[in-house]
C-alpha positions in Angstrom: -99.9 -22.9 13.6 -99.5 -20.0 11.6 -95.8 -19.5 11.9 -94.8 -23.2 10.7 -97.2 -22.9 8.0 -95.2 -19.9 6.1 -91.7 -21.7 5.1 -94.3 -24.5 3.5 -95.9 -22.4 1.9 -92.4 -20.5 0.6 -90.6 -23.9 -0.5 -94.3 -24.9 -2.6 -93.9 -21.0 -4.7 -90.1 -21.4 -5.2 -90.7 -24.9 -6.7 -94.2 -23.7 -8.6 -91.5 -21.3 -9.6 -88.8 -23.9 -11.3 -91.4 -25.6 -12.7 -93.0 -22.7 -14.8 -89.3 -21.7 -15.7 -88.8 -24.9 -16.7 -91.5 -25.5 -19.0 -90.7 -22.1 -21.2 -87.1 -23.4 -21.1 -85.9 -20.5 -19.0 -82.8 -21.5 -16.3 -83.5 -19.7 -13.0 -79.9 -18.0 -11.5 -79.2 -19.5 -8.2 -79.2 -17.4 -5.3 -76.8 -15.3 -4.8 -74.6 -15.8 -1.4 -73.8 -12.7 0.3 -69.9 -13.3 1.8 -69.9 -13.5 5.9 -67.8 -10.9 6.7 -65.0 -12.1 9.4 -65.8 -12.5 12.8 -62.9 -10.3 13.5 -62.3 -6.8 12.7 -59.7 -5.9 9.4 -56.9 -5.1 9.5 -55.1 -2.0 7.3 -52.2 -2.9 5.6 -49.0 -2.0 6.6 -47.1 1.1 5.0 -43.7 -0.6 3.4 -40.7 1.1 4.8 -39.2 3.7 1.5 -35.9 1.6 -0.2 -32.7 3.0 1.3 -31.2 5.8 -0.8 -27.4 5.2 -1.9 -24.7 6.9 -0.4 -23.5 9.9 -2.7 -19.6 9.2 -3.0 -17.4 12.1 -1.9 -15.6 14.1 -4.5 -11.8 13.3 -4.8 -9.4 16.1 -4.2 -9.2 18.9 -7.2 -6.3 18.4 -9.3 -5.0 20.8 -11.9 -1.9 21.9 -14.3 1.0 23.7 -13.2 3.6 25.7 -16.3 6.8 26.6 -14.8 9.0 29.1 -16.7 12.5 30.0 -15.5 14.9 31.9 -17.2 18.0 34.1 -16.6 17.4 38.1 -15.4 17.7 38.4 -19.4 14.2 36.6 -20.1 16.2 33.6 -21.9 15.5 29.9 -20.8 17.2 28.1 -18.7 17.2 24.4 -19.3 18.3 21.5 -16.9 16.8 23.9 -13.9 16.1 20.9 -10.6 12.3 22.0 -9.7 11.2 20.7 -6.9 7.6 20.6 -4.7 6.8 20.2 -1.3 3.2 20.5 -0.2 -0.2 18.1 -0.5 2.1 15.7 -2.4 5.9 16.0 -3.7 6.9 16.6 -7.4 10.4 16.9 -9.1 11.8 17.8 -12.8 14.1 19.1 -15.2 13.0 21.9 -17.4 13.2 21.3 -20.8 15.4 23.2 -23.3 13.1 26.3 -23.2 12.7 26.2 -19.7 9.7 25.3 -19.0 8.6 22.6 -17.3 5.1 20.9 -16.9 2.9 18.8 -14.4 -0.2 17.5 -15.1 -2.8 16.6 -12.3 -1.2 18.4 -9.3 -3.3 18.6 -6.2 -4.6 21.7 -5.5 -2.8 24.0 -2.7 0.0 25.8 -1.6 3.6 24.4 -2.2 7.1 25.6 -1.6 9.2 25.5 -4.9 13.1 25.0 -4.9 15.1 25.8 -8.3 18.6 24.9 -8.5 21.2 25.3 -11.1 24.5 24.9 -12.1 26.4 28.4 -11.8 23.2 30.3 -11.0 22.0 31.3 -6.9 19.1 29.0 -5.6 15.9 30.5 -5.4 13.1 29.2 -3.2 9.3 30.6 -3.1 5.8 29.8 -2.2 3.1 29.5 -4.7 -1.2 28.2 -4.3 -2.3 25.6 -7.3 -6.0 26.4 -7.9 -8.3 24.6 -10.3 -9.2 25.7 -13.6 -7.1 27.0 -15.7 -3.0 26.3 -15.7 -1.4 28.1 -13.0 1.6 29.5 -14.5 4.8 30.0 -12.2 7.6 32.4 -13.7 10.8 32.5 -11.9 14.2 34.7 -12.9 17.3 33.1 -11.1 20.5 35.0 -11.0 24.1 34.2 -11.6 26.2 33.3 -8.6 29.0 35.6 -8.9 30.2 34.2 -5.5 31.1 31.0 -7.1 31.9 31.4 -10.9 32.6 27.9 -12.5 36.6 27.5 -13.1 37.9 26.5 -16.1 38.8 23.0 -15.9 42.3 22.1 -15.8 43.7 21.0 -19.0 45.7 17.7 -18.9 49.5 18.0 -18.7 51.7 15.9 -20.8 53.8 13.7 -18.6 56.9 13.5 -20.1 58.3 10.2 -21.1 61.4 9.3 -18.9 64.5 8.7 -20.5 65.3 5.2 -21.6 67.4 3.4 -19.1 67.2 6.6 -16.8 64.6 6.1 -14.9 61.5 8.0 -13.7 61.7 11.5 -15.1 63.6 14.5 -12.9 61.4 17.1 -11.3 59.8 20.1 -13.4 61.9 23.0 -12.3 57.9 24.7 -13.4 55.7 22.8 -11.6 53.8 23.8 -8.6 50.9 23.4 -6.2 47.3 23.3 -7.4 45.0 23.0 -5.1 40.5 22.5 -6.0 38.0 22.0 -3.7 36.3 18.6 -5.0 32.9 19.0 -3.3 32.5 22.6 -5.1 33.4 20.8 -8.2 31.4 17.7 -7.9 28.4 20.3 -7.4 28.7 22.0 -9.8 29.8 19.1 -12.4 27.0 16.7 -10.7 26.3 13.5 -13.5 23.0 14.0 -15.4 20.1 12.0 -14.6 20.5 10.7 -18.1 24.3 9.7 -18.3 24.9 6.6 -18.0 29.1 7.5 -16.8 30.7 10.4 -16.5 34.4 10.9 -16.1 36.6 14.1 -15.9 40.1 14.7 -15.2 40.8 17.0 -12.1 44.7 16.5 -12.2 47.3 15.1 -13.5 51.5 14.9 -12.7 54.3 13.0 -14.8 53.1 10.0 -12.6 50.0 10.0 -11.7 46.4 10.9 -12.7 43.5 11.7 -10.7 39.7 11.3 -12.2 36.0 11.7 -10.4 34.5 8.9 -12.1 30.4 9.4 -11.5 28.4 6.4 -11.9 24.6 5.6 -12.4 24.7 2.5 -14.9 27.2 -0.4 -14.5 31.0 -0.2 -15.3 31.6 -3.3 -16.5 34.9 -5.1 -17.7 37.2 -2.1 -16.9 41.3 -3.3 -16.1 44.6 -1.2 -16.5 47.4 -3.5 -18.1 49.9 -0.7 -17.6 49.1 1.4 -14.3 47.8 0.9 -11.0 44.5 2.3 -9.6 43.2 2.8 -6.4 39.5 4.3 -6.0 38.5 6.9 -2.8 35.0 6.8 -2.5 33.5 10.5 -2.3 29.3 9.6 -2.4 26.7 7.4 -3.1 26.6 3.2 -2.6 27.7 0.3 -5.1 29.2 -3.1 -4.8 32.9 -3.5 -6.8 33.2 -7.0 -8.5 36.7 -8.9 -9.1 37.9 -12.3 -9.5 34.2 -13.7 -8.4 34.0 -11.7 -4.9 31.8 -8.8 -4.3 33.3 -5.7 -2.2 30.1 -3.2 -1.1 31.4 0.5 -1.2 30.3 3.3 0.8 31.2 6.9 1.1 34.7 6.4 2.5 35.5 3.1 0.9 39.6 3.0 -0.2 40.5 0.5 -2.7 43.7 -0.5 -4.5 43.3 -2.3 -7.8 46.6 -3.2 -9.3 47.3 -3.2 -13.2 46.2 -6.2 -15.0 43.1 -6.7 -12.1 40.2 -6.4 -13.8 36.8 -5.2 -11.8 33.3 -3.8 -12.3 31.4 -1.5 -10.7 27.3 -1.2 -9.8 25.8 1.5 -8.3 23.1 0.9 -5.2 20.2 3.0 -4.4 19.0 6.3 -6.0 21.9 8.1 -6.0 24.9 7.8 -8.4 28.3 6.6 -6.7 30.8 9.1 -7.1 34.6 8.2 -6.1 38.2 9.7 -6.9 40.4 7.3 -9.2 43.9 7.7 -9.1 46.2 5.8 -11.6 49.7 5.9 -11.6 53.1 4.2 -12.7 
């Protein structure tokens, strides 16, 4: 009896309660609900997995400047020296007219250098490109006395024959000269910036003989007064005449008669080099 008597007797104070709250215009807070906690136990949080870090990219390889200075065993310049570079990559050049010659952004590391000249011995050597500062390369070639460059010959005079006589009679002077045409070409090589380069190497009352070195096109050429024919000594081209292309290779023989015109193009890196011979 006792037990079922004490939640009357808490519902009559809670509402005595409201009512003196209400008559001195007082608002009684509502009870505050305590949160039921979940019937499971919580769980922590997972850690997040760290953001992956970017790759660091790999240095390129070093580069750096190389001077070259070559000169004669008197300390002057030598200009139009061939320098060229074998090693991490492959470089070529002239040297200027000082003699020097420079290469920007060469890979670091050790090379093997070749200098070449006309009339002087060629000279190979090793040498390391570091980083930094310039690596300077000085280099003293010496004369080839083995081979001194000949005088060139000069052109004879054919003398005109006779009117109504015929070709002319023999030259009681003449005689045999002989020249050793890969020596010459060698040492008479086209430059890389001539276009054509032509130069007598003999001559008779009848005939002339030329080395005619190409690298841009002959165009247009024809002989209204001699016949030609053209040995081919080096190099690759295609001859053009009357609308037909003829290729030419080392070893190539052609006969152009006078009044034929032709032109000739060069093929590949090299120039074409062939002997022309032109006679009556």
């Amino acid at each position: 009896m006792m037990r079922s008597a004490v939640p009357t007797i808490v519902a009559a104070a809670l509402l005595a309660a409201l009512a003196a709250a209400a008559s001195h215009g007082q608002t009684v807070p509502p009870p505050v609900q305590t949160p039921t906690p979940p019937a499971g136990p919580a769980s922590a949080p997972k850690p997040q997995a760290a953001p992956p870090r970017a790759a660091t990219p790999a240095p390129g390889p070093a580069r750096a400047t190389v001077v070259i200075m070559v000169t004669d065993q008197s300390g002057a310049g030598l200009p139009d020296v061939h320098v060229s570079a074998i090693g991490p990559v492959t470089r070529e050049g002239l040297t200027g007219r000082d003699g020097t010659l420079r290469w920007q952004a060469l890979r670091t590391g050790s090379y093997r250098l070749r200098f070449q000249a006309e009339e002087f011995v060629t000279l190979e050597r090793e040498a390391t490109v570091k980083a930094g500062a310039p690596t300077e390369i000085d280099v003293a070639l010496n004369r080839d006395a083995a081979k001194p460059k000949p005088a060139e010959p000069e052109p004879v005079p054919a003398p005109a024959p006779p009117a109504g006589r015929g070709p002319a009679a023999p030259d009681p002077n003449a005689s045999v000269e002989m020249l050793s045409l890969p020596d010459w070409i060698e040492r008479n090589l086209i430059g890389r910036s001539d276009p054509i380069k032509e130069t007598n190497v003999g001559k008779t009352t009848a005939t002339t003989s030329t080395v005619l070195q190409v690298r841009e096109p002959l165009k247009d050429r024809v002989r209204d007064d001699a016949d030609e024919m053209l040995y081919v000594i080096a190099g690759q081209g295609v001859l053009r005449s009357k609308g037909r292309d003829h290729a030419l290779d080392a070893g190539s023989f052609v006969v152009i008669p006078r009044g034929v015109g032709y032109s000739i193009e060069r093929r590949g890196r090299n120039p074409l080099i062939a002997l022309s011979i032109v006679g009556n």
